[in-house]
C-alpha positions as CSV (number, residue, x, y, z in Angstrom):
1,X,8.3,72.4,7.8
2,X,7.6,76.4,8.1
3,X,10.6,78.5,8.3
4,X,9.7,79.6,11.9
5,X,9.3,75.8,12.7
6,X,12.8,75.1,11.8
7,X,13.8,77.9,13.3
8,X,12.8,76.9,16.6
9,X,14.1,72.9,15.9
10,X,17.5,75.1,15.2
11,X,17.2,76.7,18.4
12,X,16.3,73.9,20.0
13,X,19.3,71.6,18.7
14,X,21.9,74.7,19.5
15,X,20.4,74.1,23.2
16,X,21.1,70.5,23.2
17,X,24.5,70.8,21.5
18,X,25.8,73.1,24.3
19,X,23.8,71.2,27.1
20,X,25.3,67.6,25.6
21,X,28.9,69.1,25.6
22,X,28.7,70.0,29.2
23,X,26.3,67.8,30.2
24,X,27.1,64.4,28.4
25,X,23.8,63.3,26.8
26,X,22.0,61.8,29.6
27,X,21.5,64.5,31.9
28,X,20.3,67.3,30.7
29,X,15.9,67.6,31.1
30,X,14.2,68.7,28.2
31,X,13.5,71.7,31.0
32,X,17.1,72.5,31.0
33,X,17.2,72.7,27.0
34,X,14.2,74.2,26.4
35,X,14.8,76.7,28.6
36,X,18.3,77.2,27.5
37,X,16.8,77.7,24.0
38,X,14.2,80.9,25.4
39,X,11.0,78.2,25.3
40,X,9.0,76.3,27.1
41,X,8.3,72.4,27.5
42,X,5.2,72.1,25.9
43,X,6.6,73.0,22.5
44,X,8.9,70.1,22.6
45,X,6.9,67.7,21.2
46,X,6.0,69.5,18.1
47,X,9.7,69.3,17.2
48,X,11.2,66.1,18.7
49,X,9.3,62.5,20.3
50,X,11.5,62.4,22.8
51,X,15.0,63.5,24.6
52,X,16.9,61.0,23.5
53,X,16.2,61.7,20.1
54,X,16.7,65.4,20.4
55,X,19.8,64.0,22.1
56,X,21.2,62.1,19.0
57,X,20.4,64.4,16.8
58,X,22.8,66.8,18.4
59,X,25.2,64.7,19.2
60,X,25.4,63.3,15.6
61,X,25.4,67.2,14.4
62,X,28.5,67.9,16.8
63,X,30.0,64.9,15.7
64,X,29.8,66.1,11.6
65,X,31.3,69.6,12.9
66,X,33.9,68.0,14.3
67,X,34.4,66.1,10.9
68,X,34.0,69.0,8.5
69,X,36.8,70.8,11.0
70,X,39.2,67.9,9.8
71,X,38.1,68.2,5.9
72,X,39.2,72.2,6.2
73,X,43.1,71.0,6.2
74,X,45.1,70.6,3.0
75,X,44.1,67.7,1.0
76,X,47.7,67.4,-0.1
77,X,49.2,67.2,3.3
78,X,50.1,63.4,4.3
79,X,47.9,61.3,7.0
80,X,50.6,61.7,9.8
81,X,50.9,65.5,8.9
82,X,46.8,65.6,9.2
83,X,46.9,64.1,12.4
84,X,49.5,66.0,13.7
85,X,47.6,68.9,12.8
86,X,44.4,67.5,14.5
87,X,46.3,66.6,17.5
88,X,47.6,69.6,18.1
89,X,44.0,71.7,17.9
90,X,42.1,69.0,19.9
91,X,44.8,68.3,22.4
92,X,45.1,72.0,23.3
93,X,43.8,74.5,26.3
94,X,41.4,76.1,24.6
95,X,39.6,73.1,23.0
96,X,39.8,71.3,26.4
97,X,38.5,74.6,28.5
98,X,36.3,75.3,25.2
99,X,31.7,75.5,26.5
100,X,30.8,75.4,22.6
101,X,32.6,74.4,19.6
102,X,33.8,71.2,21.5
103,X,34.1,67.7,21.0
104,X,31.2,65.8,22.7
105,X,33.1,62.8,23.0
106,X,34.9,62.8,26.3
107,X,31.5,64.2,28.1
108,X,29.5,61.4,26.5
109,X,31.4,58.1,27.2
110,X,30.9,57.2,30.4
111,X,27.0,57.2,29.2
112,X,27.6,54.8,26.3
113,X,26.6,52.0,27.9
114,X,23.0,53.3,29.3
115,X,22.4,55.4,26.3
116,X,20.2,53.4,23.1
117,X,22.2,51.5,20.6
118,X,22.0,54.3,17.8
119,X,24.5,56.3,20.2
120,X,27.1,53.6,19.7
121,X,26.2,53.5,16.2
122,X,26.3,57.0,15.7
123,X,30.2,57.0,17.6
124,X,31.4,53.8,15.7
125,X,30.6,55.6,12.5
126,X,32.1,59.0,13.2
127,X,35.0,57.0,14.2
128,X,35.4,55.1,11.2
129,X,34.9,58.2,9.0
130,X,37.3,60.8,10.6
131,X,39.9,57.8,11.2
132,X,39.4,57.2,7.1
133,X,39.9,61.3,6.6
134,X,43.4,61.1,8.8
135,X,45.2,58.0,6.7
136,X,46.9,58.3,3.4
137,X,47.0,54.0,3.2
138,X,44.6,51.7,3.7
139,X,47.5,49.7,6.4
140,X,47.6,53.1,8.0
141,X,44.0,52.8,9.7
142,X,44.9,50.9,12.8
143,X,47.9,53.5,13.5
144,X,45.2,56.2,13.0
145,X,42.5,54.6,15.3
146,X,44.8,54.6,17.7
147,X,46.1,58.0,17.5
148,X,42.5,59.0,17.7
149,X,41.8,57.0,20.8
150,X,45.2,58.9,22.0
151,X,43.4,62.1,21.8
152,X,39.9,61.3,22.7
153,X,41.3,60.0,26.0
154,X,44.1,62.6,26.9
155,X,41.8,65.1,26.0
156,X,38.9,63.3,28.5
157,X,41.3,63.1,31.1
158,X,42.5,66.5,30.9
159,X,39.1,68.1,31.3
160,X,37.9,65.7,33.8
161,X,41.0,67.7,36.2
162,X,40.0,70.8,34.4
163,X,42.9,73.6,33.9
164,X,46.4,72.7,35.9
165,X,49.5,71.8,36.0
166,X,48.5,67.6,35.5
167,X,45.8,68.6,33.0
168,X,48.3,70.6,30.7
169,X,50.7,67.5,30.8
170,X,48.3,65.4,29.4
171,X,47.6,67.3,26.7
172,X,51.2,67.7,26.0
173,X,52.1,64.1,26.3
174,X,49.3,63.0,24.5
175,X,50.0,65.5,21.7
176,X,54.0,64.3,21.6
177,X,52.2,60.9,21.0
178,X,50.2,61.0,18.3
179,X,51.7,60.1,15.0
């Protein structure tokens, strides 16, 4: 691929990553990104087949970010101390009020279901791979999967009220949770 090819793709992706945090991955056109990335439609298809895999590709890229955030923390610190740690960044105000550098999670679940079966895949794996990154012990995955589902849904619920009063409790109660 030229370099000015994958710079556009780059573009492109960036588009979707912002437009699938927002968004969720179902509703944004290919309009909405491309035009979001400064180009028009009919480049599209040099670069992707179709929306939905544009779509995965960002949301799988967002999903290693999100990852490679967790991998920055002390490899000697214990798995309740890492998830502590993750708890407190990802149940925060700023990460729930965040437009970029987000979790894509909470704005993709609800289209789980209608979305193709490498979504799900895509999900179940990231979930499997930063639960393993959060546990010192083999017996400690279960505690960790469900710290993790802790967080993904305080952190949903708290940005589907958006900043307030209830919002900022959830984040708090959720965070006092975990671990």
């Amino acid at each position: 691929m030229s370099d000015k090819k994958s710079q556009t793709r780059e573009r492109i992706l960036e588009a979707a990553r912002g437009a699938l945090i927002q968004q969720g991955p179902a509703e944004p056109s290919v309009s909405q990104v491309m035009g979001a990335a400064g180009l028009t439609v009919g480049g599209f298809y040099a670069h992707f087949q179709s929306k939905d895999e544009l779509m995965l590709e960002a949301f799988r890229q967002l999903l290693d970010e999100r990852r490679a955030l967790l991998d920055q923390l002390d490899p000697k610190l214990l798995g309740t101390e890492r998830r502590a740690l993750a708890a407190a960044f990802y149940l925060s105000r700023k990460h729930r009020d965040a437009e970029v550098q987000a979790c894509p999670i909470p704005s993709a679940l609800g289209e789980m279901q209608r979305l193709p079966d490498a979504f799900r895949e895509v999900l179940g794996e990231h979930i499997e791979l930063m639960t393993a990154q959060m546990v010192d012990r083999p017996e400690d995955i279960d505690k960790a999967l469900a710290d993790l589902a802790l967080m993904i849904g305080g952190l949903s619920l708290a940005r589907a009220l958006g900043p307030g009063e209830l919002s900022d409790r959830i984040l708090r109660a959720a965070k006092s949770a975990v671990i």
